[in-house]
N, C-alpha and C positions, 0 to 999 in steps of 0.2 A: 186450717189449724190456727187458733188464736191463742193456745197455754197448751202446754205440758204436765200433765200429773202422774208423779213420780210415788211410791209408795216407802221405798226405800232409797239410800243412795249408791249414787252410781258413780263408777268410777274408780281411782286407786283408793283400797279399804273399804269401798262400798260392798256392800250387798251384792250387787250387780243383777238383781232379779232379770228377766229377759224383757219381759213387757218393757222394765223402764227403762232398761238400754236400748230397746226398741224407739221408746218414747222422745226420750235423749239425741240418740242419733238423726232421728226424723226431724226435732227441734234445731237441731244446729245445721241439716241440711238447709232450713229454709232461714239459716241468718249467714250464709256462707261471705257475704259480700262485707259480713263483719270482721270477719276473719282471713283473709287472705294467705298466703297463698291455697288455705285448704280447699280439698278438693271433696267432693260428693263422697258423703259415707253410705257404707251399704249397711242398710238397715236391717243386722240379721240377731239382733238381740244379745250378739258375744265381744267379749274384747278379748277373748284368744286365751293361751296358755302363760302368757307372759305380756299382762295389762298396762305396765311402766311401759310398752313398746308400743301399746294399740291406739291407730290412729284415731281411731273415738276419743283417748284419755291426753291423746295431744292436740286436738279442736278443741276439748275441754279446759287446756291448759291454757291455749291461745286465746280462747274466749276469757279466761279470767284476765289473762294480762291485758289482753287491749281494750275490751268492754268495759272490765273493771280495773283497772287499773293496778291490779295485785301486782305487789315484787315480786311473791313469791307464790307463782298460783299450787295450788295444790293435786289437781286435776282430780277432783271429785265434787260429786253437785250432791249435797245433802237436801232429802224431802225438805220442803218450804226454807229451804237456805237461800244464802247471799244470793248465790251464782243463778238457784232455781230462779228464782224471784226476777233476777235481771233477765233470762232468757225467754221468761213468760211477758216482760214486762217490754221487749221487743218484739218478740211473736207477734204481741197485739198491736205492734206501731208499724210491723210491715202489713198484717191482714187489713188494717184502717186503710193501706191506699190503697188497695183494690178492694175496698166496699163499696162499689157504683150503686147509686141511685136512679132508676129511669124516672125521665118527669111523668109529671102527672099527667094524662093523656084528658084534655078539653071536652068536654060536650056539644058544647059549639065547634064541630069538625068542619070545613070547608070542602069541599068535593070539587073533586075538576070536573069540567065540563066538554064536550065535545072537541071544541073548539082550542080548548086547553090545551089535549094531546095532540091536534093539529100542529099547533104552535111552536109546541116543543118538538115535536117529530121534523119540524121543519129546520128549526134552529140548529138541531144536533144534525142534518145532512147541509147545512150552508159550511 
């Protein structure tokens, strides 16, 4: 996952469609290390009967204060808002370090020879 798309917003006053609380949830799982102490959210698309309490709307919170540095976060991510924008905009700076590249594999391969695994079969029982 490199971005988040949201269609409405989530969170306190938001909409709360399911997909995007799903989306949301999923999003903030994988920036947990920005947020401390929160813990893995289960990604089940609700923030319960009573949202001011739900730990979704308080990652959400936590992400605006120390991410962004809000005094006062609000704990709601509005479609293409601040908060959206910053969450997609690290999504994409954590999936960059694990975009491995394998090298290019040569045409000029070099092949062992007989004597090769001789050699080495020898060295690894000395």
């Amino acid at each position: 996952m490199s971005s988040i798309t949201i269609t409405q917003a989530v969170g306190l006053g938001g909409a709360n469609n399911g997909n995007d609380v799903k989306a949301v949830q999923t999003g903030l799982n994988k920036l947990l290390k920005l947020i401390p102490p929160t813990k893995s959210l289960i990604v089940d698309g609700r923030l319960g009967s009573m949202p001011e309490s739900a730990k979704t709307v308080a990652a959400i919170k936590l992400f605006q204060s120390k991410v962004l540095n809000m005094l006062r976060p609000d704990g709601k991510i509005d479609a293409n808002g601040r908060t959206h924008r910053k969450i997609n905009e690290k999504l994409i700076a954590v999936s960059s370090k694990f975009n491995y590249k394998l090298p290019i594999a040569s045409i000029n391969i070099q092949t062992l020879s007989e004597s090769d695994y001789l050699d080495i079969c020898q060295s690894t029982w000395l």
